[in-house]
C-alpha positions as CSV (number, residue, x, y, z in Angstrom):
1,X,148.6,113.8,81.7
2,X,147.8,112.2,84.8
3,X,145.7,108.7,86.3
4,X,142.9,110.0,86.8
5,X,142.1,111.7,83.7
6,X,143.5,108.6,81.4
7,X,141.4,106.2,83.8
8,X,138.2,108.2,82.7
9,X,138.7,108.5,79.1
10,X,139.9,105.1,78.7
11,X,136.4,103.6,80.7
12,X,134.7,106.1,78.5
13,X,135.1,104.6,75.2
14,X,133.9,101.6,73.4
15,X,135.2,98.0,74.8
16,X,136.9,97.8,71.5
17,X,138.2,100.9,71.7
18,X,140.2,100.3,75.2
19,X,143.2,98.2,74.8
20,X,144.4,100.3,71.4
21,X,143.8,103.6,73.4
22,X,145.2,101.7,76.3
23,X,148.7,101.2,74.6
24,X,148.9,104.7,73.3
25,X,148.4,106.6,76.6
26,X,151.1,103.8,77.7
27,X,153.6,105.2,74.9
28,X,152.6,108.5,75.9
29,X,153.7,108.4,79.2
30,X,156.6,106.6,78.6
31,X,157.8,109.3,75.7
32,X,156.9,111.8,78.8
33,X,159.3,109.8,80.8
34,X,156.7,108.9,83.5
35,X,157.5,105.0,83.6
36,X,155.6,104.9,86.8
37,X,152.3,106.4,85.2
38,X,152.9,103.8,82.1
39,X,152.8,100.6,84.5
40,X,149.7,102.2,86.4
41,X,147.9,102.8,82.9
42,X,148.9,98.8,81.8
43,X,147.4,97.2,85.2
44,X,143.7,98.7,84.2
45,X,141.8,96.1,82.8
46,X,139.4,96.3,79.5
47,X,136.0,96.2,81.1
48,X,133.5,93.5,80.3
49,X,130.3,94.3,78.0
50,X,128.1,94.2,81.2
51,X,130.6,96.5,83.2
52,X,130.8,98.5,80.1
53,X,127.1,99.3,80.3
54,X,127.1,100.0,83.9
55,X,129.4,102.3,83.4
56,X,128.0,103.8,80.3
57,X,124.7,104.3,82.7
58,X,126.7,106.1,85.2
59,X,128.5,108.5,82.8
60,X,125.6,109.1,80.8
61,X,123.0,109.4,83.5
62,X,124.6,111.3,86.2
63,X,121.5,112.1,87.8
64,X,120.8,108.7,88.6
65,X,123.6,107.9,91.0
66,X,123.0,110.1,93.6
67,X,119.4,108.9,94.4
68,X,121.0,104.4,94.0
69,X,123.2,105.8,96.5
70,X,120.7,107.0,99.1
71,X,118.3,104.3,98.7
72,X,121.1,101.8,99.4
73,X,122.3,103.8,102.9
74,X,118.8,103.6,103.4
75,X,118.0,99.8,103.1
76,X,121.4,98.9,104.5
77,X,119.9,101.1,107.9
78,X,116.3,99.5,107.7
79,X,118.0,96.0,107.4
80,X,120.6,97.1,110.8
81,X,117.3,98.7,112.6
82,X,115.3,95.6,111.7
83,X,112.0,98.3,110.6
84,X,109.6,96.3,109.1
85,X,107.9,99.1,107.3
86,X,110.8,101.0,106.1
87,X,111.8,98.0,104.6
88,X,109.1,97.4,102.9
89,X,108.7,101.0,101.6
90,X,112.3,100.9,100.6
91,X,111.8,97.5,99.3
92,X,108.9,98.3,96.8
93,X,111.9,101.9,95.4
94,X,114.1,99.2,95.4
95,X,112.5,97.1,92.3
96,X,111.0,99.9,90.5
97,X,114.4,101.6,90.8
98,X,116.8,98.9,89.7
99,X,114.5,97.5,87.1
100,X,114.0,101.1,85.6
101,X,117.7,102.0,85.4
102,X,119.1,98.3,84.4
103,X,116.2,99.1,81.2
104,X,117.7,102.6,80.3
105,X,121.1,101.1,80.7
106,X,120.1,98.5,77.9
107,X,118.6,101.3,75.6
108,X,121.7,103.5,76.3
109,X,124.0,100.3,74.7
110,X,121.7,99.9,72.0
111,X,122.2,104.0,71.5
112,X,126.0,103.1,71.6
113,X,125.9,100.6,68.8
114,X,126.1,97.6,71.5
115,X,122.9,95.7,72.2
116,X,123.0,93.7,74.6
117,X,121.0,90.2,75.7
118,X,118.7,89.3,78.4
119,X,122.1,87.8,80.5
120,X,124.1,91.2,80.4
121,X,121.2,92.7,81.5
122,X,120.7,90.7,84.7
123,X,124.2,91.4,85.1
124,X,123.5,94.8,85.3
125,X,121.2,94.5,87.7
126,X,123.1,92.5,90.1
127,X,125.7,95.3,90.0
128,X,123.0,97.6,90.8
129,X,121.9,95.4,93.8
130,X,125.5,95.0,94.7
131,X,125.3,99.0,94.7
132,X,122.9,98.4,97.4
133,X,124.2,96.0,99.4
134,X,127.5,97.0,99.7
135,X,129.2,100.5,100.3
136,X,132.3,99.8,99.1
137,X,130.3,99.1,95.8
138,X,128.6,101.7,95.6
139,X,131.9,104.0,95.4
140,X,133.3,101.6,92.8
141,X,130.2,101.7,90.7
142,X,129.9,105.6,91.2
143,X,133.6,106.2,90.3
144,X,132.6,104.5,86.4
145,X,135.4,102.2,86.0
146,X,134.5,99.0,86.2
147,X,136.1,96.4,84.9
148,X,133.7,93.5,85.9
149,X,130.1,93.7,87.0
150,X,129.3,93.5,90.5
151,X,127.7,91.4,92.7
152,X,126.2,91.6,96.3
153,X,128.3,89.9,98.7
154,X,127.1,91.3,101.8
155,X,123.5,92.7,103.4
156,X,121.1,91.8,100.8
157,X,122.4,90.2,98.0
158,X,121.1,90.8,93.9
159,X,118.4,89.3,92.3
160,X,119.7,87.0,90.2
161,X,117.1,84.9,88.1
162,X,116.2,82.1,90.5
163,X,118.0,84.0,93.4
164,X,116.3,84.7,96.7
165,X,116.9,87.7,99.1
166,X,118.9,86.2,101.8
167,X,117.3,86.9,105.1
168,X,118.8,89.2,107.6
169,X,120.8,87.8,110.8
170,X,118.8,87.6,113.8
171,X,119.5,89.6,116.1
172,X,121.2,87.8,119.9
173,X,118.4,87.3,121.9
174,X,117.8,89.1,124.6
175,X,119.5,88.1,128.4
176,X,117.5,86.6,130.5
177,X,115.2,88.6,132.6
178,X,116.5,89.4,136.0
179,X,114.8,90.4,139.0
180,X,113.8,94.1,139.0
181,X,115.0,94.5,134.9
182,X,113.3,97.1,133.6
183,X,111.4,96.8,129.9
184,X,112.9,93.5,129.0
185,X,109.3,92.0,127.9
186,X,108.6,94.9,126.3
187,X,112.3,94.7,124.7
188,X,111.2,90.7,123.5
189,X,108.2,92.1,121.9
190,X,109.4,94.3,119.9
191,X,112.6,92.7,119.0
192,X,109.8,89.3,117.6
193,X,107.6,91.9,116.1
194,X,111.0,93.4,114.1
195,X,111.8,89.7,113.0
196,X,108.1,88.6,111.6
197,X,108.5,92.5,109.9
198,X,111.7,91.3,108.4
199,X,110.3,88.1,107.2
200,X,107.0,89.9,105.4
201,X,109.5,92.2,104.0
202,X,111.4,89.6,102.7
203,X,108.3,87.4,101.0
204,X,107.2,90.6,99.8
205,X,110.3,91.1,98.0
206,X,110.5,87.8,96.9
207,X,107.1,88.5,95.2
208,X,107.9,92.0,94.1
209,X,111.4,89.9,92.5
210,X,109.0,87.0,90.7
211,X,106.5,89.6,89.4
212,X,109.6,91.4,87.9
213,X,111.3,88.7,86.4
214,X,107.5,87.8,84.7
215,X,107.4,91.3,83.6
216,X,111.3,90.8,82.1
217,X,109.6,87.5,80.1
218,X,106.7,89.7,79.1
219,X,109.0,92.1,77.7
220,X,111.6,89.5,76.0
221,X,108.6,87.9,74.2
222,X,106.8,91.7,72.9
223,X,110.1,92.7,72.0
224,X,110.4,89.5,69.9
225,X,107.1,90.3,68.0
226,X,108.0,93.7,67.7
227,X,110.6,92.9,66.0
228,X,109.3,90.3,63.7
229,X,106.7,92.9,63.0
230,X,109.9,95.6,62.5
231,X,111.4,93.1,59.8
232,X,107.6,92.9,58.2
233,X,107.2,96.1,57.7
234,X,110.8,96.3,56.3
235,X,109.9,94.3,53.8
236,X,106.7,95.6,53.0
237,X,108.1,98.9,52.5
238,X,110.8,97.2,50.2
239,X,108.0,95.6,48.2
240,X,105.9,98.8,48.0
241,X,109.1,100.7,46.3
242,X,109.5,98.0,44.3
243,X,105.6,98.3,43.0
244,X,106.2,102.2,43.1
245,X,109.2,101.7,40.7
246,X,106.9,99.8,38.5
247,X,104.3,101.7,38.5
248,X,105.9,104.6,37.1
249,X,107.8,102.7,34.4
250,X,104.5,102.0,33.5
251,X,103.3,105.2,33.3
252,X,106.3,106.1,31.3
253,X,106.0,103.0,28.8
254,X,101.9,104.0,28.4
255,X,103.0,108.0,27.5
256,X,105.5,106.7,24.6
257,X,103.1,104.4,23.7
258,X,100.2,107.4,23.7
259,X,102.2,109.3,21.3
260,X,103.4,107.0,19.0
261,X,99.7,106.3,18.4
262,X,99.2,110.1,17.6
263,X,102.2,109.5,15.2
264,X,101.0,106.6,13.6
265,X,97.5,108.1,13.6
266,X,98.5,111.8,12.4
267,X,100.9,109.8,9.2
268,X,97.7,107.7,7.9
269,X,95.6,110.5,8.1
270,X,98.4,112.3,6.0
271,X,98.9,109.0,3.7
272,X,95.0,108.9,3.4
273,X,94.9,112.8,2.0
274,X,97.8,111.9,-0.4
275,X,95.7,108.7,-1.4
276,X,92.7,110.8,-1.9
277,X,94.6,113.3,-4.5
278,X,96.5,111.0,-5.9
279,X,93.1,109.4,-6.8
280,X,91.8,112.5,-8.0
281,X,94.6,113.1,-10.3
282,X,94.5,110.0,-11.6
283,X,90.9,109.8,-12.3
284,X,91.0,113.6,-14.4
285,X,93.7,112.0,-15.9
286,X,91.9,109.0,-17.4
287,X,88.9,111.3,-18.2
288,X,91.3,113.3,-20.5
289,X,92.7,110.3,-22.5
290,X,89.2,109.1,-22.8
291,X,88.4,112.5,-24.7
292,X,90.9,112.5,-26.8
């Protein structure tokens, strides 16, 4: 038994879950006279639902982290370096990346048995931003023990609804040219053309971030009528096996009442032949007397 391996299976079950399974691994160690291991085990904290479900993505989708991980070193370097186009390349990964893994993450709670809202989802996706942004973040986010969801402090901060990209520092301006200085025009050029690369990188962003959060709406409000169509056909169905049920009571009630018209038919035609002879008997009967 040792820190490690408690801190994973304890991050690896159910929020409810935690703080009973919490308590036993603390008796545990105890009992193994480890008081030292006990106090470690007490000071981790039961993870939120949205740090949950960051984690959740992380263990169950291990493939994912790797390629969060390299897109992050690699905006963090175009955002240093100023390159307009590798921004904006990276940029573009950047929203279809987050937005596809903060929607599996959703699916992979519902999976669990906890669905979660359109507000545990965005704080998802700030985490995965933060992821971005931030190295140290990125380690804590890989590691899946979150107790909290993150959010970017540093670089280029989450997408938030409302929130806006927060624009890079400038970089010094250049010293002023000398005599003789070699390049230092040049060196003006290029460091304006960086900035207005930044700045189109940024509004491009900003754009990719509004079309996103439109798509989010879209998906709110089709999810809603597919639900309310879900619950329609639920009750359809219910109704149908209801008119099924019917239906063959019916067809049960109409066979009994099929053969006790055969029975009632097959005794008068039985009643009408006794009839008919006891006529007959009678009427040789009367003849008789009358001859006498």
């Amino acid at each position: 038994m040792d820190y490690d391996s408690v801190a994973d299976e304890l991050y690896a079950l159910r929020p409810e879950e935690f703080t009973a399974a919490r308590a036993s691994a603390m008796a545990s160690a105890r009992t193994a006279g480890d008081r030292e291991l006990a106090e470690r085990i007490r000071t981790l904290r039961k993870p939120s639902l949205a740090a949950w479900v960051s984690n959740l993505l992380v263990r169950s989708s291990p493939g994912e982290v790797e390629p969060l991980l390299r897109l992050g070193e690699g905006l963090r370097q175009a955002h240093q370096d100023l390159d307009g186009t590798q921004l904006r390349e990276l940029s573009r990964r950047q929203h279809a990346l987050i937005r596809a893994l903060s929607l599996q993450a959703r699916q992979l709670a519902k999976e669990a048995g906890h669905p979660i809202g359109e507000s545990v989802q965005r704080e998802v996706e700030n985490t995965l931003h933060a992821v971005l942004a931030d190295p140290e973040a990125a380690r804590a986010w890989a590691g899946g023990r979150l107790a909290k969801p993150l959010s970017a402090a540093v670089g280029f901060p989450a997408t938030a609804e409302g929130a806006r990209p927060r624009r890079p520092e400038p970089p010094p301006a250049p010293a002023p040219s000398r005599p003789g200085e070699k390049g230092s025009e040049r060196q003006r050029r290029r460091l304006a053309q960086a900035r207005e690369d930044a700045e189109a990188a940024e509004r491009e962003l900003r754009e990719l971030q509004d079309a996103a959060d439109a798509a989010g709406r879209e998906v709110a409000e089709a999810k809603q009528q597919v639900d309310g169509l879900q619950r329609r056909v639920e009750e359809l169905t219910g109704t149908l096996e209801q008119v099924r049920g019917e239906h063959q009571q019916a067809r049960f009630a109409e066979r009994a009442a099929r053969e006790r018209a055969r029975t009632a038919d097959r005794r008068a035609r039985e009643a009408g032949r006794k009839a008919a002879t006891a006529a007959a008997r009678l009427e040789r009967l009367t003849s008789a007397s009358s001859d006498a």
